[in-house]
Structures are given as structure tokens and as C-alpha cells.
N, C-alpha and C positions, 0 to 999 in steps of 0.2 A: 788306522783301521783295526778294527779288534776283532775277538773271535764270534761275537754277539755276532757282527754283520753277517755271518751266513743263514742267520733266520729273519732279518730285516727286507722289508721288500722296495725301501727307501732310499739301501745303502748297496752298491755294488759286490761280487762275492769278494773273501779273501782269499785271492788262491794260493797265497804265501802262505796262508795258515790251516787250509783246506787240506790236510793229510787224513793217510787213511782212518788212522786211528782215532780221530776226533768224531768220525760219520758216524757212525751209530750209537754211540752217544747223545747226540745233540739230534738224531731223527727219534730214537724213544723219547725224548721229553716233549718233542714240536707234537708228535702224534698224540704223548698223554696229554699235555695242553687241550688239544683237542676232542677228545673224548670228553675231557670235565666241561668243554663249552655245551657238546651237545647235552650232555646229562640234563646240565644246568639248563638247557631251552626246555627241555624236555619238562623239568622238575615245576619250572615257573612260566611255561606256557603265555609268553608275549607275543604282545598283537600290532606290534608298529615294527616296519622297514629296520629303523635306527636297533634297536632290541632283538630281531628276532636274527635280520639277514646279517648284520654287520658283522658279528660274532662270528660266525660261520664261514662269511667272508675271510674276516683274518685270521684264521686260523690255516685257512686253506693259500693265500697269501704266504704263511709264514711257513709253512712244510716246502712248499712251491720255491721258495727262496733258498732253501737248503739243496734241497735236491733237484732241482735244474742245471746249479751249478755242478754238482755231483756228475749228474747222466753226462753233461756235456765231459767233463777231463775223461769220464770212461769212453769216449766218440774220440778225441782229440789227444787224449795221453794216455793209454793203457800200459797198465802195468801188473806184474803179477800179484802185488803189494794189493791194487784198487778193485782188480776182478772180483774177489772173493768177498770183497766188503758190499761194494754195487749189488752183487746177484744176494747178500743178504740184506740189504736195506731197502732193495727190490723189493723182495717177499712181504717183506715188515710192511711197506707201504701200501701192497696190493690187500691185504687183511685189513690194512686201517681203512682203506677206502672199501672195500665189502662194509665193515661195520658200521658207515656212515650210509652208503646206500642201500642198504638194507634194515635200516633201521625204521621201523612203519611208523613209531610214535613220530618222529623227528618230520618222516614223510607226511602222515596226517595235521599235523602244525602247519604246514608250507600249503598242503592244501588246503585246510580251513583259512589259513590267512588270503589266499589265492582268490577266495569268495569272499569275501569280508566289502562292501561298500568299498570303503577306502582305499581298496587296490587301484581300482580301476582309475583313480587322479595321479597315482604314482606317474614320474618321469617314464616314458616309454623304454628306457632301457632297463631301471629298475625291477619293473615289471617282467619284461622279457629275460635278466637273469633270474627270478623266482621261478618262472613258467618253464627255464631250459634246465633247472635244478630238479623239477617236480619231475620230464622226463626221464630226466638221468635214474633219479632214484628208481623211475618205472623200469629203463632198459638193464640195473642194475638188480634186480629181481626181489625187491621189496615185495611185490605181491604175490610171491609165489607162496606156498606151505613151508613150515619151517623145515622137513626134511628136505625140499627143493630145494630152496633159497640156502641152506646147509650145501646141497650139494654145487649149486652153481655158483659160490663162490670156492671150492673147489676145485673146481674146472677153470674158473679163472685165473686163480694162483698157479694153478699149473701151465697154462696156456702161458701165462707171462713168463715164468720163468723159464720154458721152452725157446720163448722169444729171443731171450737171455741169450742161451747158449748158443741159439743156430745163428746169432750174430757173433759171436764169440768164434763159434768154427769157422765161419769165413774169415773174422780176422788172420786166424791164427794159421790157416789153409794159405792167406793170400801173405803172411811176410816170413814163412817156413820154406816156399820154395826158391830159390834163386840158381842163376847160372855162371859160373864164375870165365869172364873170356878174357882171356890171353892174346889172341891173335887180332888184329885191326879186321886182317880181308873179313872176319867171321862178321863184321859190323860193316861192310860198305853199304853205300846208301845212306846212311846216318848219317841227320843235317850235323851241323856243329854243337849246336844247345843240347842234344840227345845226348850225342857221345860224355861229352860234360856232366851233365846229369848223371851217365853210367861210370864213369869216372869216381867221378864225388861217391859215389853207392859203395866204390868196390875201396874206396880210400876208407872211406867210415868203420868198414872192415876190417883195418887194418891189410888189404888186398892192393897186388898191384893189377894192372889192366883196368878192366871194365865188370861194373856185375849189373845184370839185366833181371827185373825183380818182377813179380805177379802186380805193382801197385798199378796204374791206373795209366801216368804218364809214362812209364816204362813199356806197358803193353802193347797201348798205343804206337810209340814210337816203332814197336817192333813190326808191327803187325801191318803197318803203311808204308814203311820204308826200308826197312830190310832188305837187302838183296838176296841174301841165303834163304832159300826157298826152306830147309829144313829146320832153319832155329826160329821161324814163323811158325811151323806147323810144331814144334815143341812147346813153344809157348802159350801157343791155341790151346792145344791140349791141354797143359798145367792151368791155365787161365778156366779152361771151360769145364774142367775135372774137378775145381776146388771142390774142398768137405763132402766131397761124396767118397763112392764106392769105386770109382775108376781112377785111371793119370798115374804120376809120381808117387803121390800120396795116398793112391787108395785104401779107404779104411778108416785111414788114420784121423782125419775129422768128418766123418761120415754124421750129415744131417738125413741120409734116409728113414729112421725110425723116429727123428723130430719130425718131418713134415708128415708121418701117416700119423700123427701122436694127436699134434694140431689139428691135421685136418680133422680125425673124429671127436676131439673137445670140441671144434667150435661148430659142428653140426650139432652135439649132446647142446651147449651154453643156447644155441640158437633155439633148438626145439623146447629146453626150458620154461623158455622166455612167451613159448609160442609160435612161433615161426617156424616157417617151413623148413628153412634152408640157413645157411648163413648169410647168401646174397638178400633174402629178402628183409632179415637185421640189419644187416649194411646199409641197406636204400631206405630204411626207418628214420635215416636223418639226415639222406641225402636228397637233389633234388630231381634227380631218375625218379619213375615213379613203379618203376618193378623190371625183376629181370627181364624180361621182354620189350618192353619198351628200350633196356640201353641192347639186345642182342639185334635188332633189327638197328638200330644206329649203328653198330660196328660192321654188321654184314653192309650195308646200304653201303659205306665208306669202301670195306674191303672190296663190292664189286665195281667199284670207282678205280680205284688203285691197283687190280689186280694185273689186269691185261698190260696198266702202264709199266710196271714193275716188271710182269716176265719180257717185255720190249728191253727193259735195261738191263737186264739180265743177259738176253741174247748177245747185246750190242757188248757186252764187259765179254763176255766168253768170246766172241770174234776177236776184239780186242786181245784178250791175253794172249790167246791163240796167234795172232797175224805177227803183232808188235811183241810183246814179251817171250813167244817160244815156248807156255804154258799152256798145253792142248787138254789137260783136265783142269780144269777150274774148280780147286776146291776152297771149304771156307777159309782158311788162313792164307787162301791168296785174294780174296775179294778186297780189301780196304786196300792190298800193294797194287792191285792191277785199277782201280777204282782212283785212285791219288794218279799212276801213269797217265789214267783215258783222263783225267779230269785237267792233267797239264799238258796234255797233247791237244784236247781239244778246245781249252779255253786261256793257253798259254800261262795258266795259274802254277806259280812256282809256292808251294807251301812254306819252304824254307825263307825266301823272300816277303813274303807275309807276315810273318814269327818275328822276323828282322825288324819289323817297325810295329812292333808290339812288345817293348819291354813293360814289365811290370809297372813300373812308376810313372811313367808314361800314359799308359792306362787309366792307372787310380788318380792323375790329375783332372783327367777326360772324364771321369766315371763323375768325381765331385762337381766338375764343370755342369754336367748336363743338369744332375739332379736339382744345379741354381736352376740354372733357365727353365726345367720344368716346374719345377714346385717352388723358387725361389728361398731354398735351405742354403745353408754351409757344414760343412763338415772339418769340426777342428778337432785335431789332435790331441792326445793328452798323456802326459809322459808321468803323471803320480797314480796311474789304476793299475792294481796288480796284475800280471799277467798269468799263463802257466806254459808258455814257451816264448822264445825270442820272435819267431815268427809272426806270435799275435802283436794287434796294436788296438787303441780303442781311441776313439771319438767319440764330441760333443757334436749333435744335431741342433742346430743354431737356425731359428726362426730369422724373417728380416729383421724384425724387430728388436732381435737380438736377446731375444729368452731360450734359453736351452730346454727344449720340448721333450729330446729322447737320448740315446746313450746306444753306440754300434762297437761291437767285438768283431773282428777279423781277424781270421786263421787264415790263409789262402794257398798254401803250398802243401806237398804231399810229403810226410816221412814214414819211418814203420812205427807201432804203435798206434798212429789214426785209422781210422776207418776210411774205405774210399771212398769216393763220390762229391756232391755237394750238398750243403741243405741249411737253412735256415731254422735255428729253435730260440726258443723265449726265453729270458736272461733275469728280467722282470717285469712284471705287466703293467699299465698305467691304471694306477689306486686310488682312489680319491678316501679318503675316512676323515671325517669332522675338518679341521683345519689342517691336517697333514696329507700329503698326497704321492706317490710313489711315479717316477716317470717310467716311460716303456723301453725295456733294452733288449736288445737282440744279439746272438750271433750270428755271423754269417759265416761258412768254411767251405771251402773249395780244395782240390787238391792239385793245382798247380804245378807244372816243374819245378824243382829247386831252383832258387839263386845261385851260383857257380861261385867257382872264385876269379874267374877272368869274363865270365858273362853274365849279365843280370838273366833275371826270370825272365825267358823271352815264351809271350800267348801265342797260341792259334787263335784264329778267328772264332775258330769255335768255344774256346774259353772266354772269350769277351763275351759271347754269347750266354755261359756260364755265369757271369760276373752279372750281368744283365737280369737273368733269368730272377738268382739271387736276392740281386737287391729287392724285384719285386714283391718277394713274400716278406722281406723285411719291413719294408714300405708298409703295408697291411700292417703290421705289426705297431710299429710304429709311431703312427700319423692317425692310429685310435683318439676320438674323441669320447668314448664308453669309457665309463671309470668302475665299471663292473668286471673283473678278468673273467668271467667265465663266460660269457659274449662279446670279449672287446679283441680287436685286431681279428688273427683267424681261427682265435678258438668260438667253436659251437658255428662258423661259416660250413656252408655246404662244403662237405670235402668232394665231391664232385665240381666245386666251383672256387677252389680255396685258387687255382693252378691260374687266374683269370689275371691278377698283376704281373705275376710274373713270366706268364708266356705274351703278355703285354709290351710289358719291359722289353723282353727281348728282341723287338722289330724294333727297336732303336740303333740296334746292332747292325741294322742296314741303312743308316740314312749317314749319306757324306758326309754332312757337316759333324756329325759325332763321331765316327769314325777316325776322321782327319784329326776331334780335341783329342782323342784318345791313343793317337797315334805319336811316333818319333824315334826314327831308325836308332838303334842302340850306338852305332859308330856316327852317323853325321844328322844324329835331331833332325833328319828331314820328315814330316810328315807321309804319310800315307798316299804316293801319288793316284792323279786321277785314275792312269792306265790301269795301274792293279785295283782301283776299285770296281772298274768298272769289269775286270775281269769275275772278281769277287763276284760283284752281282749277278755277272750271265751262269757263274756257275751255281748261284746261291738251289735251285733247287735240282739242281745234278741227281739223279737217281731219289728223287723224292719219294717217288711210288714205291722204292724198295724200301726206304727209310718209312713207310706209313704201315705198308704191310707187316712189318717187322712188330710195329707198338700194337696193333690189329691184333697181332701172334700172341703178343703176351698178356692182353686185354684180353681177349677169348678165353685164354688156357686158365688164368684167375677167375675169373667169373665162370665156366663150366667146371674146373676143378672142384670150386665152393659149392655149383648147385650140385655137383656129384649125381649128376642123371649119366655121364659116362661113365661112372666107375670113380675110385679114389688113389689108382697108379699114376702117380704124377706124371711118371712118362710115356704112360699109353694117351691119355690125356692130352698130352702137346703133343704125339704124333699124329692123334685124329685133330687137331686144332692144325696143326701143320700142314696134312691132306687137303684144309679147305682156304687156305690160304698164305703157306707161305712158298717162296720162288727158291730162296736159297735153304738148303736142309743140311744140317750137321752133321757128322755122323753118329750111327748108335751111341758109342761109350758119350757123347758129351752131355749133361751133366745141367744141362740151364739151370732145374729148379734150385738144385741144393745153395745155389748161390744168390736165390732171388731174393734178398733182405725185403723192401720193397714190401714183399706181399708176406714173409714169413717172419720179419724181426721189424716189421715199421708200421706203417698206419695204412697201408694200400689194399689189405688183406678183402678181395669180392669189391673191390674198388678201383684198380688200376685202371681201369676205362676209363678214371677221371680225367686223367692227360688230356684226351681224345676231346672227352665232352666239353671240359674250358676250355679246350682251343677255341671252338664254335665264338664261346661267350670272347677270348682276347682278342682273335681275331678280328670278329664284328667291331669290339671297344677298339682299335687300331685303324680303325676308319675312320675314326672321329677325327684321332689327330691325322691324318694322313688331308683330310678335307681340310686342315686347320692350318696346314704348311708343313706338317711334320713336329718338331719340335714347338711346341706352342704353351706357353704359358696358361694362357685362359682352360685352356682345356685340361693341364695339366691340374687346375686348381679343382677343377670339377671332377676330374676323375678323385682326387683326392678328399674332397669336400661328398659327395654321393658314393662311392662306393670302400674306399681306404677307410673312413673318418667313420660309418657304421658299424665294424665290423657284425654281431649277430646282430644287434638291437633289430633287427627288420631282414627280410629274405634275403638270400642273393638275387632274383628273379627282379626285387623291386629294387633294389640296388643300380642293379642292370637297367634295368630301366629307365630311372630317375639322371643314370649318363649316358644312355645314350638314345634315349626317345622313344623305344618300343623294345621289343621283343628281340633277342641273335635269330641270324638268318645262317644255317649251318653253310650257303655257299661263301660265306668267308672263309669259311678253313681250307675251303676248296683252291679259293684263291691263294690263300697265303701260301699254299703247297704247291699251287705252280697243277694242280689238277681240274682247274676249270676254264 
């Protein structure tokens, strides 16, 4: 494989040869490439699909192919080498895309051909990527004056590079602070796989003992089983201080003067544009149909949830109070007293759990299902470059035995990556004359390490994870659009993108998956009944606080953006916290500065999206639930009507076409265990 493949959208990246010094090089030529295509429409003003869109098409294919791979090694392997090159081929890219969407001649073409007879015989998806291009140029401020359209790509080059860095601070916030432990008792409570985990951290170090780190699995672990009341609420605080002004670090990656930065660019980009607000840009391509309409959705939920949530609330503070000898309940003890009540009152041993959840074990379970649902295979493949020992990649193998798509997997947590999990586009499925590009994905999760005497052993909740996952993959995927710019989930309602894979994840409660996914690390016994059935009774334990909690931060994004409170982030979530939440932090912590989500990802006056697909997976999870659960037929329709469209057509009719009408919002209700 050669250096060419990093602008192929055919050929997989090279991440052998993907160093820094090669990037921006090879994105100035893909960009001027591009620029001489549009000149060139521009100059000879062609009137068929094949001539005018294709061009366009590939050109945006072939930067997309550079620079996917790119953002992804800066997500998964940062380094101080990549930083600087990313935040400038950033820039580079966010001007190239201004000058393509604001370009009116190029605009006026797309719409003269958009009227032309002949459109309307075009393939419906055809069609519908010219129609989702003509917006884009619109929200991209083609028609604004040229000192405007001057200014509001302005504001956008700087919003993004904003983006840039207040992800960049949390990185750098969340693998700067660590605690280095010496002593075991400071660790009692810690199942076996934890300590290991802290072990291997503080070895890597060159450190003897244990080191306990801000990443994800580390926190976690701390923060639910710890018995040291004091190195939980240390951790709290470093965890819930990052890149701000308070904690350990205060100061020192302070995103306070990014988030007031943001927030008044994307009021100025929004007002631009026209619009009132930011949130009302937002819902310009979602399927909310205005701030009001999702704030009385969220309240309607919250006065659902609320009463249930301060019920568990009470019942945890008795608890700490009776059994643990914790008569203030504060938040760094909620998840240790919350795991106690949860194995006192449903005999659920979390550690016990973990145990018959090794990693490999899992990903046999994981491949299993996806046969039986969609009847795929997922094969291995030991000649595609990687960029860590941890990734691995796959062939997606129809029955028939044609390789459809191409899957990356990262799945464990080190320093360097970013936390959390997520699915992003690797390559999109392309169709051009006789050549065709398949769709690849990555998938990354941050997992516990592998040990050296214990595999990766999951929580439940990370199957869940895993689950979640695959289903934005899936979307992706199992596109029959051979258009990328409405195939899988790009140009999908981001309001409804969340709809597979909160889907997926009620698979994560059915025995029979469970059990393939399962196999105690020491005697391969599966998953017994007792513990699952444990499992299930506690599946919605403290539900209502877990609902209120997404409520909080769905609120605080969407009133923050319409900025009718004010634009102090933290006066903002304290009045957002007044009207709904049970458990309150204290002053010094610190939510926003860490909320990637809304200030470094694509959630920005949209995080209510969670909320609003649930409606839509939950409803779609009745389907199969009436089908047996695991069921093929149904699996092919979910995939054949809503996977297999991505834009080419609504989410609404997508929705429809599986599952016969309309979501009825009391499925969420159900699935939460609140109706």
C-alpha cells in the first residue's frame, strides 16, 4: 500500500505511512484539486448528474479520505508531533470548505440544474444528494452580502478551531493529573481487574504500586468501589475540575474564555444566517420542529422522572446513612453507596459480573448476534495497517459471501486517546462509473486494559457500550446510498441518528445474547441464570435519577444556546438544576468545561437528541421484542427500511416504513422502567 492511498476512497488509510509530516502536504494538493474542479464547473457550466455532481462528488471523497484518517489518529493517538499539524490542516480545511460553500456561482448551477426537467427522473437518492448540497451551501451563507458571507466564514474558522482546542484541554487536563499509591488499604474495595488495571498504569511509569488516572475506567473504578471515602472525593474533584478554573489544575487548561468565545460566535454565525438563536440553526435540519416544541418534551419527561428520582434519592441517603455509616451523602459517594444498595438489594455482585465478561468472550457473542440478526460474518484480517496494537480490523461478509464493508476497532483505554466511545466514518460507500468504494467504520470504546495475568474483563455496562456502538456502525455500514453526503448517518436527523444504536443496546438484556457473550475468564462457564436474572431486576435501579441527570444536560445546552438566561455557563446549570435535578455538586465543580459533546463534537443546542431517539429505538424495540427478541426477519427490515436509507428519504418515513406508524413517546417510558 502506498502513500497515494491516503486520498483513495477505495483503498484503506496507510497509517504506516500517515506521519505528521506528510499531512499537509498532501491536504494542499487534495484541496487545490478541488478548487480547479469547481472553477472548471463553474467555467463550462454542465447540465447532466454525470458532469456536473460527480466531480464534486470526488473531490470531496478524496479530501474526506485524507483527513478522516487524520482526525481519527488525533482521537486515538495524540501526540505532540500530530497536535499542531491537525489544528493547522484544520484551518486549511474549514477555508476550503467556506470557499466551496459560498461560492454563489457554483450555488446557482446546483440550483439551475435542481429545475431543469431532467432532475426529477434522477434516482431518488441522486436527487436528494443535489437537494441536501443546495442547503448546505444555504446554511453555509452563500447568500448572505459579501462583507457577511466575509464575516461568517470567520466566525466559523474560529468556532472550529475553538473546538480544536477545548478538546485538546480536556485531553490534556484528563492524562496531566494522576495519583501515585503506594499503600493497598488506600485501594480496598478494588475488585481484582481494577487493581491490575492501576498496577499496569503505575508500571508504564516506570512506578511501583498503583497509579489511579482521570481516564474513564480508572474513575470509574474509583468512584463505585473505593472504600476510602477521601481518595473518591479527590478524584471527584480532579475528574469534575478538569480544564477549568478550579481542582488540582486550576488555570492551567482553563476552557472558560473558550466556552464564552463559542458561545457568542455561534449566536453572531446563527444571526448571520438569520436566525434567531443558535438552537433555532440547530433544528433547521433536525426533526424537532423548534425550541419549544423539544422544551416541553424535556419538561413533560422531567415531571415524569422527577418525584421518581427524589424517591431514590431518599432511599440511597437512608441507605448510606443505616448500612455504610455515611450520614452526609455527597456526590463522590453516590455511585459507592448506589453499587452497595444495588448488591444488598438485588444480591448483584458487580465484580462477579466482570468475571464472565472477558473481552474475547464478548467479541465472539458480539459477532454471533449480528449473524443471527442480519445474517453477516465478521472476518479478521491480519495485512491492514494499524496505528496501535490494540486496533484490529474486519471484513463484513454478506451470506453470500461478498465483502460489503470494512470495521476498525480500538476498544481499550490508554493516555493519548480521547475518552469515551464513538463511532466515525473511515470511508463512505461510492459508487463512480465502474468503480465503487465500500463503507468502513471505526468503532472505539475505552475499555479496561488487558493485564498481564487477566484479560480485559467488561461491566455490563460496557456491553451495553459495545452494543450501543455497533449500532451507529451499522448505519453506516449496511448504506445502500452510493452518494456520501446522504448515505449511512451523514445528512440523518441528528435528532434521530441515536435511533440504531440505543436500539442495539436492548439486545444487552436478552438471555440468550447475553449467555453467547458471556464466559467466566477462569472456568468458560457462561453467564448463569441467577446472575442474570439479578441483572435484570436491577436493570432500571435508580432509573429516574439516571433520566433527570440527561434532562440536566439536555436543558442546560439548549437554554445555554438560546441564551434567554444569560450566557454564564454556570449560572445557567444552576438555574437548569433548580428545576430539575436531585443530586447537586458542589460550587467549584466544573461540568461545562469538560462537556466535549456540546463544545468540541456535533451536540452543540442538540443534546436532547439522546432523549428524543430514544422515543424513536425504543418504539423500533418492540418490534423485535413481539418477534421473539432476536429475530432475523425483523432484523433484515430494520436494515433493509431504515440502515440501508440513510438521508435519501426522512427519518420520520424511515420510521415508519419499520415499524408501521408513527413512535409513541410511552416506549421510553417503558424502557425506563417509568410507566
Amino acid at each position: 500500500m502506498t502513500l497515494a492511498a491516503l486520498t483513495r476512497p477505495t483503498e484503506l488509510p496507510p497509517f504506516d505511512a500517515l506521519t505528521p509530516e506528510v499531512i499537509l502536504p498532501t491536504l494542499d494538493r487534495v484541496i487545490a484539486d478541488q478548487d480547479m474542479v469547481v472553477a472548471l464547473l463553474v467555467r463550462t457550466r454542465p447540465a447532466t448528474f454525470e458532469e456536473l455532481w460527480m466531480p464534486l462528488e470526488r473531490s470531496e471523497a478524496t479530501i474526506h479520505a485524507l483527513w478522516s484518517a487524520v482526525s481519527h489518529l488525533r482521537s486515538v493517538a495524540d501526540s505532540p508531533a500530530l497536535r499542531p499539524i491537525y489544528a493547522e490542516g484544520n484551518r486549511r480545511l474549514v477555508e476550503a470548505s467556506h470557499r466551496l460553500h459560498q461560492n454563489r456561482h457554483l450555488y446557482d448551477l446546483l440550483v439551475a440544474f435542481a429545475a431543469m426537467p431532467d432532475f426529477a427522473v434522477l434516482p431518488r437518492a441522486d436527487r436528494a444528494a443535489v437537494e441536501r448540497a443546495i442547503r448546505d451551501f444555504t446554511l453555509g451563507g452563500v447568500g448572505l452580502a459579501a462583507a457577511e458571507r466575509q464575516r461568517f466564514a470567520e466566525v466559523e474558522l474560529a468556532l472550529s478551531q475553538l473546538a480544536t482546542d477545548f478538546g485538546s484541554a480536556v485531553l490534556d487536563a484528563t492524562d496531566h493529573w494522576a495519583e501515585h499509591v503506594d499503600d493497598p488499604q488506600l485501594l480496598a474495595g478494588l475488585p481484582e481487574a481494577d487493581l491490575a488495571m492501576f498496577a499496569a498504569a503505575a508500571q508504564a511509569k516506570g512506578l511501583n504500586g498503583w497509579l489511579v488516572t482521570l481516564h474513564q475506567p480508572s474513575v470509574r473504578a474509583i468512584l463505585t468501589f473505593a472504600d476510602d471515602r477521601a481518595l473518591r472525593a479527590r478524584v471527584y474533584r480532579a475528574f469534575g475540575t478538569r480544564a477549568s478554573d478550579q481542582g488540582p489544575d486550576a488555570g492551567r487548561f482553563d476552557n472558560s474564555e473558550r466556552i464564552a468565545r463559542m458561545l457568542a460566535l455561534r449566536h453572531e454565525s446563527a444571526q448571520l444566517l438569520g436566525f434567531a438563536d443558535p438552537v433555532a440553526a440547530s433544528l433547521a435540519t433536525k426533526m424537532a420542529p423548534d425550541a419549544g416544541t423539544v422544551l416541553e418534551f424535556l419538561r413533560d419527561l422531567a415531571d415524569r422522572a422527577h418525584p421518581i428520582a427524589q424517591r431514590e434519592l431518599a432511599t440511597l441517603r437512608a441507605f448510606a446513612e443505616d448500612e455504610l455509616g455515611i450520614a452526609d451523602l455527597q456526590p463522590w459517594d453516590i455511585d459507592y453507596a448506589a453499587e452497595h444498595l444495588r448488591a444488598a438489594r438485588y444480591a448483584l455482585d458487580e465484580q462477579a459480573v466482570r468475571a464472565h465478561f472477558p473481552i474475547d468472550c464478548v467479541l465472539d457473542g458480539w459477532k454471533g448476534l449480528l449473524n443471527r440478526l442480519f445474517g453477516i460474518r465478521l472476518v479478521l484480517r491480519d495485512d491492514v495497517a494499524l496505528w496501535h496494537s490494540d486496533a484490529a480490523y474486519y471484513d463484513l461478509v454478506d451470506e453470500d459471501g461478498t465483502v460489503f464493508a470494512g470495521l476498525y476497532l480500538d476498544l481499550h483505554a490508554r493516555p493519548g486517546k480521547r475518552g469515551g466511545a464513538w463511532m466515525s466514518q473511515a470511508r463512505p460507500r461510492l459508487r463512480d462509473g465502474q468503480s465503487a468504494a465500500l463503507p468502513v467504520a471505526y468503532m472505539v470504546c475505552n475499555f479496561a486494559p488487558r493485564g498481564e495475568d487477566l484479560p480485559g474483563l467488561l461491566s455490563h455496562a460496557d456491553v451495553l457500550t459495545l452494543l450501543h456502538e455497533t449500532g451507529h456502525c451499522l448505519h453506516h455500514l449496511f448504506t445502500q446510498v452510493d452518494r456520501p453526503i446522504i448515505g449511512g448517518i451523514n445528512g440523518f436527523e441528528w435528532d434521530a441518528v441515536e435511533l440504531p444504536s440505543q436500539l442495539m443496546e436492548d439486545f444487552g438484556w436478552d438471555r440468550a445474547v447475553l449467555t453467547s457473550m458471556s464466559g467466566h475468564y477462569l472456568t468458560f462457564a457462561p453467564l448463569p441464570q441467577a446472575l442474570f436474572e439479578k441483572l435484570l431486576a436491577a436493570r432500571r435501579f435508580q432509573s429516574g435519577m439516571a433520566l433527570v441527570r440527561q434532562i440536566e444536560f439536555a436543558l442546560f445546552d439548549l437554554l445555554l444556546h438560546l441564551g434567554t438566561l444569560g450566557g454564564d455557563p454556570m449560572e445557567v446549570l444552576e438555574i437548569v438544576r433548580d428545576e430539575v435535578a436531585v443530586v447537586r455538586p458542589p460550587e467549584w465543580h466544573r461540568f461545562p468545561h469538560a462537556f466535549t459533546h456540546i463544545f468540541a463534537g456535533g451536540y452543540a443546542a442538540g443534546y436532547y437528541s439522546y432523549l428524543w431517539a430514544e422515543v424513536l429505538a425504543a418504539d423500533g424495540f418492540q418490534r423485535f421484542l413481539a418477534a421473539g427478541g432476536v429475530d432475523r426477519a425483523t432484523g433484515d427490515l430494520l436494515r433493509a427500511q431504515v440502515l440501508a436509507h440513510g438521508a435519501s428519504r426522512s427519518a420520520a418515513e424511515s420510521f415508519r416504513e419499520f415499524r408501521g406508524r408513527d413512535p409513541q413517546i410511552d416506549a421510553l417510558l417503558i424502557r425506563r422502567g417509568l410507566a
